[in-house]
Each structure stands twice: as structure tokens, then as C-alpha cells.
N, C-alpha and C positions, 0 to 999 in steps of 0.2 A: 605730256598728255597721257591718260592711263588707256587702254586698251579699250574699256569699252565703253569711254568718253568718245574714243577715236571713230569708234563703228557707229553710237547713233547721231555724230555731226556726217559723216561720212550719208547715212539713210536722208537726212535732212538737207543735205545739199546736192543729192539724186535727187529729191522729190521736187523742189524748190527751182531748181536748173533746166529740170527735164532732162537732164545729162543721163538719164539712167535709160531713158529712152534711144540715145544717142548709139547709133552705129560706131565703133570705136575705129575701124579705118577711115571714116567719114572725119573726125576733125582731127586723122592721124595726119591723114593730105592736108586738112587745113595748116598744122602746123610743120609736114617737111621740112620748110623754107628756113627752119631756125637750128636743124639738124645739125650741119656740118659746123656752122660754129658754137653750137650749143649754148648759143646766145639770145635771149628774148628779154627786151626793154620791158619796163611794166606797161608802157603804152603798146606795145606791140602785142602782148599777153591779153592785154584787156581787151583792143582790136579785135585779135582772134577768135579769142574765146564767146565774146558778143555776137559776133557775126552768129556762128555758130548756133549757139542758143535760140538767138532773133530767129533763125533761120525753123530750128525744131519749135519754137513757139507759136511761129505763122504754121505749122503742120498741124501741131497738137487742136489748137486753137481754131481756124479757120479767120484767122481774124489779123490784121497788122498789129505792130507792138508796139503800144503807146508809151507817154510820158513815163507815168508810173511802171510801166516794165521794166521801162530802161534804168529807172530810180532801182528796182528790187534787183534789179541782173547786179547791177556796180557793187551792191551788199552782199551779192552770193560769192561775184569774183575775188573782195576782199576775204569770205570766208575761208574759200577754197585757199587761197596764198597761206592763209595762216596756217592752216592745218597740214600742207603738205610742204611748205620753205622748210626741208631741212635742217638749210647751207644758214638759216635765220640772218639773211640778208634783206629781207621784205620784198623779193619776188622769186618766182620761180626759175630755175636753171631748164634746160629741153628736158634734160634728165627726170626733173622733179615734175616736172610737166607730165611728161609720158606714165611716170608712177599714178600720178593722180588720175590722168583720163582711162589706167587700166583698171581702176579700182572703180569707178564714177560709170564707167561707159558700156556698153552691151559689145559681150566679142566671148567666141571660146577662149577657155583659160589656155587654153596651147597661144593662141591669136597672142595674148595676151604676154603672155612669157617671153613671146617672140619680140615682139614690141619692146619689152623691157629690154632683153639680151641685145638690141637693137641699139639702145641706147645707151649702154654702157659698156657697148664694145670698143675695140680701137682697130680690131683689122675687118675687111666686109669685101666683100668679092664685087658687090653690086651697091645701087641702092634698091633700098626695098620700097615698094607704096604699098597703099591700104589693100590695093588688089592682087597684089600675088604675094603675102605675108603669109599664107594657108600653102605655098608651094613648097614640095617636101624638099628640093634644093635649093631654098630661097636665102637659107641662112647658111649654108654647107659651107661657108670659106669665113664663121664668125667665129672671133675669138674670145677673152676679158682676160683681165688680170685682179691677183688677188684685191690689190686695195677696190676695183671697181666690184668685184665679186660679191664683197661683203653688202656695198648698198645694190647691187642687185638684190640679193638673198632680201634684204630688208622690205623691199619692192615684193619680192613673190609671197613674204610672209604676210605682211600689210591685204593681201589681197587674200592670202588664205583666210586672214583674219575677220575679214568684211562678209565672207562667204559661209564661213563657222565658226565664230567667236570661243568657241567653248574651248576649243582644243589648244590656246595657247594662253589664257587669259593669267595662269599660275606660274610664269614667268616671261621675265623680259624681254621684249622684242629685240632690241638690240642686241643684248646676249644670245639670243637665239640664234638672231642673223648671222653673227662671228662663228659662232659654234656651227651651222649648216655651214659656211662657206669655208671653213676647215676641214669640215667631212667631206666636202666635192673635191676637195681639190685631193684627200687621201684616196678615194673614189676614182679618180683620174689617175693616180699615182703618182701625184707632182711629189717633191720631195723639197724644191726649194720656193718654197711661196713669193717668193720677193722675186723669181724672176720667171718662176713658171705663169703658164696660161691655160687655161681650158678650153675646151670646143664648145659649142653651143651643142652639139650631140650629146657630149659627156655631159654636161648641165642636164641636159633633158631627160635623158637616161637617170642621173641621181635624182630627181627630183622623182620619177616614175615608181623608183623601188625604196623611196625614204616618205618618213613624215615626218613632223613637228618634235614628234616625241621621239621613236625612233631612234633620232640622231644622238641620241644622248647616251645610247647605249656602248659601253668598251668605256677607252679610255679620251681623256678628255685635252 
């Protein structure tokens, strides 16, 4: 999918959803439960994610949600899978879940960041909820490693992308994402990628003083 095929399905299944209206710690709690094993059946995805919607559409609306909503939600949810199944297994992993609701959902881009680093870390002092994700020690004991690194990076790029299409659209996301999560980890001063890890500080910190383009500069 080209980039900015990606961004107006992406506008279209905010508008469609009301997901864009959606508090992004709001169906972060919804989906906790599937965290630790980062496991969600497509009936449990659909579950969730219905609930959810039903829930912001009785808001939006003033109204319950009928037959044909429930008909138009089931074609959103299938959009949504398509566009964000990475792993192209026909559902979504928590991982790919979390990508999708930071890109779809209302939350600062730090909120945001945190959510993702959240999900593709493997060490965490705590767990986090939707309510103290904004706490400046909330993440202080998270780690990742390179292979999760790179679809992290792809995660915060995706969302750069939804937010300023311009700035990346002259090359590959993917390429980009490998190439950013090689500069963090120079950035960090790892030296052996296969078995170093990064802080969530050092993530944040590079992300703070780099951009899209930026990174491309030295040697590759």
C-alpha cells in the first residue's frame, strides 16, 4: 500500500468509526486484557473494538445503535485489519492493535509513543493503564530490542505520516523505519544490535532531536 493510499483510508476509517473522536487510553483499558499475551482472536478484536465504537456512537449520536450500524461497524472492522495486519495473517496481533488505535485515536503524540514503546517492549517495571501513561516515571524501567525496534520506528513513522504526509511520502516507509532504528540505537551507543536494547528515555530523547529526513544524514 503506497503512502498516501495509507493516509486517506487511515481519514476514512476515523470518519466512518468515530475512532478519531475516541480517547486513545479509553479503548487502551478496553484492550489491556490481551497485553500480556499479545494475543487477540478475531472474535475478541471484533468484541472489543464494537463495544467501543457502540459505546462513542450512542455519544456522538444521542441515539442507540441499530441493525445497520452494527452492519457498517463489521465493514469498518474488516477495513481496519486490512490496513494495519502487518504480520498478513487476517487479524490483528496487541502489537498491531496498539499501532492502529495510536494512528485512529485522539491522545498526545508522547501518549502515543508511550503506548507503542509499551507494546513492543519486553522488560516494564509495572503495568501501565490509560491513566497514568502521561506519568513521567510510568515507563522509566522499559526497554526493546533491535528486531522490536525497527517495527516500533515503523509505528511512530506511520503516525508521523498520518499527521504530515508530505515529509516522507519520497521514500519507503519501511526503509526508513530500519534506517531510524539504526540511528537510535547509534544514538544510544549500542554497538551490538542483536543483543543490545534501548531505554524508552533514549527512544524519546532520539526521536526529540531527529526527523524523517535528518536521519539520513553521515553514513548509512
Amino acid at each position: 500500500m503506497q503512502e498516501e493510499e495509507f493516509v486517506d483510508i487511515v481519514k476514512e476509517i476515523q470518519l466512518d468509526s468515530l475512532l478519531g473522536n475516541v480517547r486513545l487510553f479509553v479503548i487502551m483499558n478496553e484492550f489491556e486484557q490481551y497485553r500480556k499475551t499479545n494475543n487477540i482472536s478475531s472474535e475478541q478484536f471484533k468484541k472489543s473494538l464494537k463495544k467501543v465504537i457502540c459505546e462513542e456512537m450512542r455519544h456522538t449520536t444521542g441515539r442507540e445503535v441499530h441493525a445497520n450500524d452494527l452492519l457498517k461497524i463489521d465493514k469498518i472492522i474488516k477495513k481496519l485489519i486490512r490496513v494495519f495486519d502487518t504480520n498478513k495473517n487476517g487479524k490483528l496481533e496487541f502489537q498491531e492493535a496498539v499501532s492502529a488505535f495510536c494512528i485512529l485515536c485522539r491522545g498526545s503524540i508522547q501518549s502515543k509513543i508511550k503506548y507503542q514503546m509499551l507494546a513492543y517492549s519486553e522488560v516494564s517495571s509495572k503495568t501501565i493503564r490509560g491513566d497514568d501513561i502521561d506519568a513521567d516515571d510510568s515507563t522509566a524501567d522499559m526497554f526493546i530490542r533491535y528486531k522490536n525496534l525497527k517495527k516500533f520506528m515503523l509505528c511512530v513513522l506511520k503516525l508521523a505520516l498520518n499527521s504530515g504526509p508530505e515529509i516522507m511520502l519520497d521514500f519507503p516507509i519501511d526503509k526508513l523505519a530500519e534506517a531510524t532504528a539504526n540511528k537510535c540505537m547509534e544514538f544510544a551507543q549500542v554497538e551490538d544490535k542483536s543483543k543490545g536494547v534501548v531505554s524508552l528515555e533514549q527512544v524519546t530523547r532520539f526521536i526529540e532531536t531527529s526527523n524523517s529526513l535528518a536521519i539520513f544524514s553521515g553514513d548509512q
